[in-house]
C-alpha positions as CSV (number, residue, x, y, z in Angstrom):
1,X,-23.1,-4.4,8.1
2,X,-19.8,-4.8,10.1
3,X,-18.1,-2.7,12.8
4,X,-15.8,-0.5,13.1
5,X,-13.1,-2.6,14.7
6,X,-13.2,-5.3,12.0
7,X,-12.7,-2.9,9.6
8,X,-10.3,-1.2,11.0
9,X,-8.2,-4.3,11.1
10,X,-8.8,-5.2,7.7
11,X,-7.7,-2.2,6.5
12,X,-4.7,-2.3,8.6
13,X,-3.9,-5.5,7.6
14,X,-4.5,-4.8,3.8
15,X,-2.2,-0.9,4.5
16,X,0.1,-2.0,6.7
17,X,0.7,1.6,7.8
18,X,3.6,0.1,10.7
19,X,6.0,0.3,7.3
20,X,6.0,3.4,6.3
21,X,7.4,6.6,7.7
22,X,4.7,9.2,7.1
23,X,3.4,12.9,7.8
24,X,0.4,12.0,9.5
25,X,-1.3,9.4,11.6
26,X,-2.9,6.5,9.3
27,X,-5.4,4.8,10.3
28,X,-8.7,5.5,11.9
29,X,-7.9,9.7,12.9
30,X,-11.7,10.3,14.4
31,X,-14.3,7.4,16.2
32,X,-17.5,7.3,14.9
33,X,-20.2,4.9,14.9
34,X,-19.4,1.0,16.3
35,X,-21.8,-0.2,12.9
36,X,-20.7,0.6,9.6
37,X,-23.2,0.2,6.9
38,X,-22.0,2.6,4.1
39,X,-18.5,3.9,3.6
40,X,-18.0,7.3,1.0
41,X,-14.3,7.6,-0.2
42,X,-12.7,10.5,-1.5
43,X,-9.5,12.1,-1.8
44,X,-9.5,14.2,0.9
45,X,-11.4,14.9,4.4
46,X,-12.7,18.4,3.3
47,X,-15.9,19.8,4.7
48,X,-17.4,19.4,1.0
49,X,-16.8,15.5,1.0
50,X,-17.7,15.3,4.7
51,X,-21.5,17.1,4.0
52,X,-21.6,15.0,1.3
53,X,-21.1,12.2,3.4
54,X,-23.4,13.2,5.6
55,X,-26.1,13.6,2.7
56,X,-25.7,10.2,1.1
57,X,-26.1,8.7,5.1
58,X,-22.6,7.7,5.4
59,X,-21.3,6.4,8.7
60,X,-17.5,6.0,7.6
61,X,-15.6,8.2,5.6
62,X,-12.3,7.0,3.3
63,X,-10.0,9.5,2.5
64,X,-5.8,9.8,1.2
65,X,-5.6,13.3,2.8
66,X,-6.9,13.1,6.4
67,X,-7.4,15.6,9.1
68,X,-4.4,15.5,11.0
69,X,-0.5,16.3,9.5
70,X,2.9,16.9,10.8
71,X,3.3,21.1,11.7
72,X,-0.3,21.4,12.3
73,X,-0.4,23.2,15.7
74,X,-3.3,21.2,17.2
75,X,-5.5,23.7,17.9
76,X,-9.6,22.5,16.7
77,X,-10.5,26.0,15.5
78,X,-11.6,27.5,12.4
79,X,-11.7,25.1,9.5
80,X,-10.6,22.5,11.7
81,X,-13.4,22.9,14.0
82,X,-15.8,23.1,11.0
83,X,-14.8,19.5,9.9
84,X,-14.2,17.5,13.0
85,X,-17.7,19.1,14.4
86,X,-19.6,17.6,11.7
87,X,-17.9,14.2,12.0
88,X,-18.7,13.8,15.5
89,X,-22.0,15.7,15.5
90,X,-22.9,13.2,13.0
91,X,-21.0,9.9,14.7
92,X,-18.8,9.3,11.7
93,X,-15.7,7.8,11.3
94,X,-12.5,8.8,9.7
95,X,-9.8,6.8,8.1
96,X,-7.0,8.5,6.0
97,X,-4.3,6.4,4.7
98,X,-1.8,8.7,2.8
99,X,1.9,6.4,1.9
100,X,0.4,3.2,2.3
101,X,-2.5,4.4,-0.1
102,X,0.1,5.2,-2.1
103,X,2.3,2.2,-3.0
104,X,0.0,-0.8,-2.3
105,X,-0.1,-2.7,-4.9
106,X,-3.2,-2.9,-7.0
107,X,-5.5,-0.9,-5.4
108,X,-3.1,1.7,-4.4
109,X,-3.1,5.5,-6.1
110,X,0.6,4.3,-8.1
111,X,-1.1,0.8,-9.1
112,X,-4.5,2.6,-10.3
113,X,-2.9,5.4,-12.0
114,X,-0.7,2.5,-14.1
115,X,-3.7,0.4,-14.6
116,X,-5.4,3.9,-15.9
117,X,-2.5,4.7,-18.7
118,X,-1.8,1.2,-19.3
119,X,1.7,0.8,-17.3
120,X,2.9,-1.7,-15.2
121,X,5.5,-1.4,-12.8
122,X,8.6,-3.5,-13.5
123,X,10.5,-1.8,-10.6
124,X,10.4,0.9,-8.1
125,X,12.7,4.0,-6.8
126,X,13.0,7.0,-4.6
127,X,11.9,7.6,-1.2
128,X,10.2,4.6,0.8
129,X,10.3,2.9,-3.0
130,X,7.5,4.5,-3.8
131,X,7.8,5.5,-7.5
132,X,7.0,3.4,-10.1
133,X,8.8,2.5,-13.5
134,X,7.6,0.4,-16.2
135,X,8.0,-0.3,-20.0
136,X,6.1,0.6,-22.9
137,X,6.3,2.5,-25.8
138,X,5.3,6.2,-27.2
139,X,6.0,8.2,-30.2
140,X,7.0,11.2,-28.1
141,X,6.2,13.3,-24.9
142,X,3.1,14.9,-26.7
143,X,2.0,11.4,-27.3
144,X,2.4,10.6,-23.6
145,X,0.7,13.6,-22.3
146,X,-2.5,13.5,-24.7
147,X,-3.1,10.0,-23.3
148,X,-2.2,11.1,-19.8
149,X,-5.1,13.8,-20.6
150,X,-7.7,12.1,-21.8
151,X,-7.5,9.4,-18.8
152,X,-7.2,12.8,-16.1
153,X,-10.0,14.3,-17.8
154,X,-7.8,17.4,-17.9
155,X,-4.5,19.3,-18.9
156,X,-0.9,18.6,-18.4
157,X,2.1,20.6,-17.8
158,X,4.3,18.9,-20.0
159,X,8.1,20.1,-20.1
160,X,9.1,17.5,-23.5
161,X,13.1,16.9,-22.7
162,X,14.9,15.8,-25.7
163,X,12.1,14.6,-27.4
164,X,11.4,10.9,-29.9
165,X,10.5,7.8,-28.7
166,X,9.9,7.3,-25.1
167,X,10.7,3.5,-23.3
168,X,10.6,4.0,-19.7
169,X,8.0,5.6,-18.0
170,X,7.9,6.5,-14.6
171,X,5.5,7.4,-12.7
172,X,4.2,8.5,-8.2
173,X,1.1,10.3,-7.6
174,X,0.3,13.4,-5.8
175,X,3.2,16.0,-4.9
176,X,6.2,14.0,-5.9
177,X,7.9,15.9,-7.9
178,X,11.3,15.5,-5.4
179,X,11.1,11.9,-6.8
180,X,11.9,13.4,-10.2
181,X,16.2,12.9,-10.0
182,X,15.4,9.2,-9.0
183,X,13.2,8.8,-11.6
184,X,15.7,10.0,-14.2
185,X,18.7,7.9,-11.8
186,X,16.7,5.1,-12.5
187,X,16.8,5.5,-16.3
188,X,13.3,7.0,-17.0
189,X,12.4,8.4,-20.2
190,X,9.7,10.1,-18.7
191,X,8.6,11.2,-15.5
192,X,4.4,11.7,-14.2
193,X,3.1,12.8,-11.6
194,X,0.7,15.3,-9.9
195,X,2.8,18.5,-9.7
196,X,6.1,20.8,-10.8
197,X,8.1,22.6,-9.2
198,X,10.7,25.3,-10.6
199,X,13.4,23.1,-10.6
200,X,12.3,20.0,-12.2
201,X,12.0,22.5,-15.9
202,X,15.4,23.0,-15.7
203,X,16.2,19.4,-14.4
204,X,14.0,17.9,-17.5
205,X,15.6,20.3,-20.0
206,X,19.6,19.7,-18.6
207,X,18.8,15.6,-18.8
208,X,16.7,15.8,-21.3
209,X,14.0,13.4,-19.9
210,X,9.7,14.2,-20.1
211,X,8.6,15.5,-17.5
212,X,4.4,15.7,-17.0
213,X,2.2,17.4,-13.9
214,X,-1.2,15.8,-14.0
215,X,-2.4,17.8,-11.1
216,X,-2.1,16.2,-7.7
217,X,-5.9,15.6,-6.9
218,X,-6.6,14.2,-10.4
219,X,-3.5,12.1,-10.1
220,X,-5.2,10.3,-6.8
221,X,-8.9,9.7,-7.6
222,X,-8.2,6.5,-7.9
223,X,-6.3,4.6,-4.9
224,X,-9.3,5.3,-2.3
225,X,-12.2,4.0,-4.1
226,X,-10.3,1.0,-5.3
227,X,-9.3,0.3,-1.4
228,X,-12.8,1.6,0.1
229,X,-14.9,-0.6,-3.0
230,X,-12.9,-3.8,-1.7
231,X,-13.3,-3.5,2.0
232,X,-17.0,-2.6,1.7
233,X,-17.4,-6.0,-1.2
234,X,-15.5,-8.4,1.6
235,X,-17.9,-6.8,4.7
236,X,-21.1,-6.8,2.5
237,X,-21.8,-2.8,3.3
238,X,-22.8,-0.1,0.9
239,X,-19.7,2.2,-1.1
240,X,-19.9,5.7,-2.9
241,X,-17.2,7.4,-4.1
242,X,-17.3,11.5,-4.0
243,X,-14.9,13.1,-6.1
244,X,-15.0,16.9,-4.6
245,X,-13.6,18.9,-7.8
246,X,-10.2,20.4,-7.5
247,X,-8.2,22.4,-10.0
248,X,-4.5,21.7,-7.8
């Protein structure tokens, strides 16, 4: 058991949320419990992972898409009420990391997601440097998308580009498909990540260069229970990980 203070700074320390200019508050978003003894990640704070939360006995709650985002007009009704009722009927606390999930290294949702296909970044572009670009080696854009499928566990919107051999791949979880023109400024072959747009099909057909739409939840499975499995090793507490289906 630890509390809630000394994880908060550990995560904090581990995040370093101060870097990063984001849509949301990261960090603890709602005070639960002082004791943590069980922490359930997911990917994000919906009412599903919250009563399962609640089910498996969780006192803290992990999550990449928190409560709280820039445009929300504030008001605790509705679904909102819904889900911040149950966290503080049931003392439970919320942290949501959403950028900083995203590019830290090795446990982050980027790092994972490499680890997953067998890429490593070599450099990084766009926004906040938070794509990833590595090099490796496929046949073609069907190549690249069968593998990309069998790790997601599901199918990918693949629009091919000029097709053959593919060297650079790069890759940033979730909705980043405005990262696509620095991915193809930065010389990439290829191009993954969790969603498309209508402009990126014509942007991959005009440059020629792969681009692949995992789904955005699929794409980030994987950044909070690598960060929620390490905190709760180094404070000796219990982790689960939820994964609350989502076809997105």
């Amino acid at each position: 058991m630890t509390d809630r203070q000394e994880l908060q700074t550990a995560l904090d320390a581990l995040l370093q949320p101060e870097r990063f200019k984001d849509y949301c508050p990261n960090g603890l978003q709602v005070e639960g419990s002082s004791a943590v003894s069980k922490i359930v990640s997911g990917v994000t704070a919906s009412l599903a992972l919250i009563d399962a939360a609640i089910a498996q006995g969780a006192d803290t709650i992990f999550v990449h898409h928190g409560l709280f985002w820039r445009g929300h007009d504030g008001r605790v009704t509705g679904w909102m009420r819904q889900r911040l009722g149950r966290l503080l009927e049931h003392n439970i606390n919320l942290f949501a990391y959403h950028l900083p999930l995203d590019a830290l290294p090795e446990l982050g949702n980027n790092a994972q997601l490499g680890l997953k296909l067998g890429l490593e970044a070599c450099g990084h572009f766009g926004e906040q440097q938070l794509g990833c670009i590595g090099e490796t080696e496929f046949d073609s854009a069907q190549a690249l998308a069968q593998k990309v499928e069998s790790v997601l566990g599901r199918s990918v919107v693949l629009v091919p580009g000029r097709g053959g051999p593919l060297r650079r791949i790069a890759w940033c979880t979730g909705g980043a498909q405005s990262y696509f023109e620095a991915a193809i400024a930065a010389g990439a072959d290829a191009f993954i990540t969790g969603e498309i747009s209508e402009p990126q099909a014509h942007l991959a057909r005009e440059t020629g260069v792969a681009y692949l739409a995992g789904g955005h939840h699929a794409t980030e499975r994987y950044g909070a229970p690598a960060v929620a499995a390490h905190a709760a090793a180094q404070f000796g507490v219990d982790h689960q990980f939820i994964d609350i289906d989502n076809p997105a």
